[in-house]
C-alpha positions in Angstrom: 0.0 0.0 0.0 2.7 2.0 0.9 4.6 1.5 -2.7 1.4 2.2 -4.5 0.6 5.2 -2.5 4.3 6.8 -3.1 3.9 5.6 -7.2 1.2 8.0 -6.8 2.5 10.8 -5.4 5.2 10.6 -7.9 3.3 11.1 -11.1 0.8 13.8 -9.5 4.3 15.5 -8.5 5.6 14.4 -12.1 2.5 15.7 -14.0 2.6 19.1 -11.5 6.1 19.9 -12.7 5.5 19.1 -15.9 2.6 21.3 -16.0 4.6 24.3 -14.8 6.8 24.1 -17.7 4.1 24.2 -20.8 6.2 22.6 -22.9 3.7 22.6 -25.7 3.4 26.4 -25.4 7.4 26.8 -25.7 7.7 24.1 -28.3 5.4 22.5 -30.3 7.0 19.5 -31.1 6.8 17.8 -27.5 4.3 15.0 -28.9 6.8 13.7 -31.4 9.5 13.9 -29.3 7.5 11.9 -27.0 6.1 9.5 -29.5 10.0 8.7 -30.6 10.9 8.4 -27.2 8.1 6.1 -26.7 9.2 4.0 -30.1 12.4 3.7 -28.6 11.7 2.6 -25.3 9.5 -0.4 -27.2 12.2 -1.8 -28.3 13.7 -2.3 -25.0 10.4 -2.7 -22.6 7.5 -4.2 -23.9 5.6 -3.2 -21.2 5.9 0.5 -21.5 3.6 1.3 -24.9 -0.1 1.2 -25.1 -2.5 1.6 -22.7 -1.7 -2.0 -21.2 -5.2 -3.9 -22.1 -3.6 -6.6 -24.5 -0.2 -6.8 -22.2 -2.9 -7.5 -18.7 -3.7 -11.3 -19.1 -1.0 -12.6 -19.5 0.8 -10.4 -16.7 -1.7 -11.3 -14.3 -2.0 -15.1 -15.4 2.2 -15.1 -15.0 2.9 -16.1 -18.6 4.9 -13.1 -18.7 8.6 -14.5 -18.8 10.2 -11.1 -18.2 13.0 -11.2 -15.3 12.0 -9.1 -11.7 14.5 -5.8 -12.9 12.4 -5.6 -16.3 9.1 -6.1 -15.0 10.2 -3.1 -12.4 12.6 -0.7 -14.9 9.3 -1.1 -17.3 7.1 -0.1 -14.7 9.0 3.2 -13.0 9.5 4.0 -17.1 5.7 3.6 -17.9 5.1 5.9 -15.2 7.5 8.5 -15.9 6.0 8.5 -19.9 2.5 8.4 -18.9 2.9 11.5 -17.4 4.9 13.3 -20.2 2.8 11.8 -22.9 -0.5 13.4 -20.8 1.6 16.9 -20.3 2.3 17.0 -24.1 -0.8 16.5 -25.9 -1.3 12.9 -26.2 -5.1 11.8 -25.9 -5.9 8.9 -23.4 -6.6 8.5 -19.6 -4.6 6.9 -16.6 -6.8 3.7 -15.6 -5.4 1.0 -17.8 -2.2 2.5 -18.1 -1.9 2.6 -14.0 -3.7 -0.3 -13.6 -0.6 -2.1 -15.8 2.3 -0.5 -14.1 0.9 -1.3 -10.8 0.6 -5.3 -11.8 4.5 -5.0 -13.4 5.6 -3.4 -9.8 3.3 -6.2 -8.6 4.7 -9.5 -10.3 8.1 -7.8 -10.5 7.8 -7.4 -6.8 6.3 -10.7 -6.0 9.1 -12.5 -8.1 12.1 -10.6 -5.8 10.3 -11.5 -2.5 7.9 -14.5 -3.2 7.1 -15.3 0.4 5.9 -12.3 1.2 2.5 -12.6 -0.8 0.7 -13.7 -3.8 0.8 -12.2 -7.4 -2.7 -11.3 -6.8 -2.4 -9.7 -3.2 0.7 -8.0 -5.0 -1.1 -6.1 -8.0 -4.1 -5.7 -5.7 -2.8 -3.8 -3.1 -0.5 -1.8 -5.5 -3.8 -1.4 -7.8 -5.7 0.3 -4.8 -3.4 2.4 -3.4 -2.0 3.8 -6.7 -5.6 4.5 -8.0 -6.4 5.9 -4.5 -3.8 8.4 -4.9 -4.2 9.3 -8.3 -8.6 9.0 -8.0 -10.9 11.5 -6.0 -13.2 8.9 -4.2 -12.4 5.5 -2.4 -15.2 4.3 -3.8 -14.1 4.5 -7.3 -11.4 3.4 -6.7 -12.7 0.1 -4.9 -15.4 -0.5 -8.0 -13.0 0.0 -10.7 -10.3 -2.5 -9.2 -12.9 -5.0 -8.6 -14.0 -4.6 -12.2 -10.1 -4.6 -13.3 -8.8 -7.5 -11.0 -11.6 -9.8 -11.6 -11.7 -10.8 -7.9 -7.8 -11.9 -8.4 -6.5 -10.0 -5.6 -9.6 -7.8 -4.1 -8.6 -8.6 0.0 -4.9 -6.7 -1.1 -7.2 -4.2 -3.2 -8.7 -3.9 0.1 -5.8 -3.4 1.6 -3.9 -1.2 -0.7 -6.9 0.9 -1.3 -7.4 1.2 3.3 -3.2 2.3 3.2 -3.4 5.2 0.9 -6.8 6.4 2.2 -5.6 6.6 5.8 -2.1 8.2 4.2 -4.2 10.8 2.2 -6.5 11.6 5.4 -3.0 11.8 7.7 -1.1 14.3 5.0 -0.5 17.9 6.0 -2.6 20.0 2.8 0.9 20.8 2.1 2.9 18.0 2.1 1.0 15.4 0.0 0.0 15.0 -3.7 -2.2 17.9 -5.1 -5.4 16.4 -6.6 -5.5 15.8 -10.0 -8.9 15.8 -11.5 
Protein backbone atom coordinates (compact mmCIF):
# COMPACT_ATOMS: atom_id res chain seq x y z
CA UNK A 1 0.00 0.00 0.00
CA UNK A 2 2.73 2.01 0.94
CA UNK A 3 4.56 1.54 -2.70
CA UNK A 4 1.45 2.17 -4.51
CA UNK A 5 0.63 5.17 -2.52
CA UNK A 6 4.30 6.77 -3.11
CA UNK A 7 3.90 5.60 -7.23
CA UNK A 8 1.20 8.00 -6.79
CA UNK A 9 2.51 10.81 -5.44
CA UNK A 10 5.23 10.55 -7.85
CA UNK A 11 3.32 11.09 -11.07
CA UNK A 12 0.75 13.76 -9.46
CA UNK A 13 4.27 15.53 -8.47
CA UNK A 14 5.60 14.37 -12.10
CA UNK A 15 2.48 15.67 -14.01
CA UNK A 16 2.64 19.10 -11.53
CA UNK A 17 6.14 19.95 -12.66
CA UNK A 18 5.54 19.10 -15.93
CA UNK A 19 2.65 21.33 -15.98
CA UNK A 20 4.60 24.27 -14.76
CA UNK A 21 6.76 24.15 -17.74
CA UNK A 22 4.07 24.16 -20.76
CA UNK A 23 6.16 22.60 -22.90
CA UNK A 24 3.74 22.55 -25.70
CA UNK A 25 3.44 26.39 -25.43
CA UNK A 26 7.43 26.78 -25.74
CA UNK A 27 7.66 24.11 -28.29
CA UNK A 28 5.39 22.47 -30.26
CA UNK A 29 6.97 19.53 -31.14
CA UNK A 30 6.78 17.81 -27.48
CA UNK A 31 4.31 15.01 -28.86
CA UNK A 32 6.77 13.69 -31.45
CA UNK A 33 9.54 13.94 -29.35
CA UNK A 34 7.55 11.93 -27.00
CA UNK A 35 6.10 9.49 -29.52
CA UNK A 36 10.04 8.69 -30.60
CA UNK A 37 10.91 8.39 -27.17
CA UNK A 38 8.15 6.08 -26.68
CA UNK A 39 9.22 4.01 -30.09
CA UNK A 40 12.44 3.65 -28.59
CA UNK A 41 11.71 2.57 -25.26
CA UNK A 42 9.51 -0.41 -27.16
CA UNK A 43 12.22 -1.75 -28.35
CA UNK A 44 13.75 -2.28 -24.97
CA UNK A 45 10.40 -2.67 -22.64
CA UNK A 46 7.54 -4.17 -23.94
CA UNK A 47 5.56 -3.15 -21.18
CA UNK A 48 5.95 0.52 -21.50
CA UNK A 49 3.57 1.35 -24.93
CA UNK A 50 -0.12 1.19 -25.06
CA UNK A 51 -2.55 1.55 -22.71
CA UNK A 52 -1.66 -1.96 -21.19
CA UNK A 53 -5.19 -3.92 -22.13
CA UNK A 54 -3.56 -6.55 -24.55
CA UNK A 55 -0.16 -6.76 -22.18
CA UNK A 56 -2.94 -7.49 -18.71
CA UNK A 57 -3.73 -11.32 -19.10
CA UNK A 58 -1.02 -12.58 -19.49
CA UNK A 59 0.78 -10.38 -16.69
CA UNK A 60 -1.71 -11.31 -14.31
CA UNK A 61 -1.98 -15.06 -15.44
CA UNK A 62 2.19 -15.12 -14.96
CA UNK A 63 2.87 -16.08 -18.63
CA UNK A 64 4.89 -13.08 -18.69
CA UNK A 65 8.62 -14.50 -18.85
CA UNK A 66 10.24 -11.08 -18.17
CA UNK A 67 13.02 -11.16 -15.31
CA UNK A 68 11.98 -9.12 -11.69
CA UNK A 69 14.53 -5.85 -12.95
CA UNK A 70 12.40 -5.63 -16.30
CA UNK A 71 9.15 -6.09 -14.95
CA UNK A 72 10.19 -3.08 -12.43
CA UNK A 73 12.55 -0.72 -14.92
CA UNK A 74 9.28 -1.06 -17.26
CA UNK A 75 7.06 -0.07 -14.70
CA UNK A 76 8.99 3.17 -13.05
CA UNK A 77 9.49 4.01 -17.12
CA UNK A 78 5.68 3.61 -17.88
CA UNK A 79 5.05 5.91 -15.19
CA UNK A 80 7.53 8.54 -15.85
CA UNK A 81 6.04 8.52 -19.95
CA UNK A 82 2.46 8.43 -18.94
CA UNK A 83 2.93 11.50 -17.42
CA UNK A 84 4.91 13.34 -20.15
CA UNK A 85 2.83 11.84 -22.89
CA UNK A 86 -0.50 13.43 -20.80
CA UNK A 87 1.62 16.94 -20.26
CA UNK A 88 2.30 17.05 -24.14
CA UNK A 89 -0.81 16.50 -25.85
CA UNK A 90 -1.29 12.86 -26.16
CA UNK A 91 -5.07 11.81 -25.89
CA UNK A 92 -5.90 8.92 -23.39
CA UNK A 93 -6.57 8.49 -19.63
CA UNK A 94 -4.55 6.95 -16.65
CA UNK A 95 -6.78 3.70 -15.65
CA UNK A 96 -5.39 1.00 -17.78
CA UNK A 97 -2.18 2.53 -18.08
CA UNK A 98 -1.85 2.55 -13.98
CA UNK A 99 -3.67 -0.33 -13.64
CA UNK A 100 -0.56 -2.08 -15.83
CA UNK A 101 2.27 -0.55 -14.07
CA UNK A 102 0.89 -1.31 -10.85
CA UNK A 103 0.56 -5.32 -11.84
CA UNK A 104 4.50 -4.99 -13.42
CA UNK A 105 5.59 -3.44 -9.82
CA UNK A 106 3.29 -6.24 -8.59
CA UNK A 107 4.72 -9.53 -10.31
CA UNK A 108 8.07 -7.83 -10.52
CA UNK A 109 7.79 -7.36 -6.75
CA UNK A 110 6.32 -10.73 -6.02
CA UNK A 111 9.10 -12.52 -8.09
CA UNK A 112 12.07 -10.58 -5.84
CA UNK A 113 10.26 -11.49 -2.55
CA UNK A 114 7.90 -14.51 -3.20
CA UNK A 115 7.12 -15.27 0.35
CA UNK A 116 5.90 -12.28 1.23
CA UNK A 117 2.51 -12.64 -0.77
CA UNK A 118 0.70 -13.70 -3.76
CA UNK A 119 0.84 -12.17 -7.42
CA UNK A 120 -2.75 -11.33 -6.81
CA UNK A 121 -2.35 -9.69 -3.18
CA UNK A 122 0.74 -8.00 -5.04
CA UNK A 123 -1.05 -6.11 -7.96
CA UNK A 124 -4.08 -5.66 -5.74
CA UNK A 125 -2.80 -3.81 -3.06
CA UNK A 126 -0.50 -1.77 -5.53
CA UNK A 127 -3.80 -1.44 -7.79
CA UNK A 128 -5.73 0.32 -4.80
CA UNK A 129 -3.44 2.44 -3.37
CA UNK A 130 -1.96 3.84 -6.66
CA UNK A 131 -5.64 4.52 -7.96
CA UNK A 132 -6.44 5.92 -4.50
CA UNK A 133 -3.84 8.35 -4.90
CA UNK A 134 -4.18 9.25 -8.34
CA UNK A 135 -8.59 9.01 -8.01
CA UNK A 136 -10.89 11.50 -6.01
CA UNK A 137 -13.21 8.87 -4.17
CA UNK A 138 -12.37 5.49 -2.35
CA UNK A 139 -15.22 4.30 -3.85
CA UNK A 140 -14.10 4.54 -7.28
CA UNK A 141 -11.36 3.37 -6.67
CA UNK A 142 -12.69 0.06 -4.86
CA UNK A 143 -15.43 -0.49 -7.99
CA UNK A 144 -12.98 0.02 -10.75
CA UNK A 145 -10.25 -2.48 -9.17
CA UNK A 146 -12.86 -5.05 -8.55
CA UNK A 147 -14.03 -4.60 -12.17
CA UNK A 148 -10.10 -4.64 -13.33
CA UNK A 149 -8.80 -7.50 -11.04
CA UNK A 150 -11.61 -9.85 -11.63
CA UNK A 151 -11.68 -10.77 -7.95
CA UNK A 152 -7.80 -11.89 -8.37
CA UNK A 153 -6.47 -10.00 -5.65
CA UNK A 154 -9.62 -7.83 -4.11
CA UNK A 155 -8.60 -8.58 -0.03
CA UNK A 156 -4.86 -6.70 -1.10
CA UNK A 157 -7.15 -4.25 -3.24
CA UNK A 158 -8.69 -3.89 0.09
CA UNK A 159 -5.78 -3.41 1.58
CA UNK A 160 -3.92 -1.15 -0.70
CA UNK A 161 -6.89 0.92 -1.27
CA UNK A 162 -7.39 1.22 3.26
CA UNK A 163 -3.15 2.29 3.17
CA UNK A 164 -3.40 5.20 0.88
CA UNK A 165 -6.78 6.40 2.20
CA UNK A 166 -5.61 6.56 5.77
CA UNK A 167 -2.08 8.24 4.16
CA UNK A 168 -4.19 10.83 2.25
CA UNK A 169 -6.51 11.57 5.45
CA UNK A 170 -2.97 11.83 7.71
CA UNK A 171 -1.07 14.31 4.98
CA UNK A 172 -0.49 17.88 5.99
CA UNK A 173 -2.64 19.99 2.81
CA UNK A 174 0.89 20.81 2.06
CA UNK A 175 2.92 18.03 2.12
CA UNK A 176 1.02 15.39 0.02
CA UNK A 177 0.01 14.95 -3.70
CA UNK A 178 -2.23 17.93 -5.05
CA UNK A 179 -5.41 16.41 -6.56
CA UNK A 180 -5.48 15.79 -9.96
CA UNK A 181 -8.94 15.79 -11.52
Amino acid sequence: GGIGCGLGWLLLRWRGWLERRQLLAQWPWWPVLTGLLLGACMHWLPLVPFDGEEQMRPLLEGQNSSQAWVLLLSAMVKLLLLGLCLETGWRGGVFFPLFLIACALGMGLHLLLPDLGSLGSWCGALTGALYRCVLPTPLAVLVLGIALLQGHGAAGLLVGLTMAHLIRSHVAPGDGPPPRH
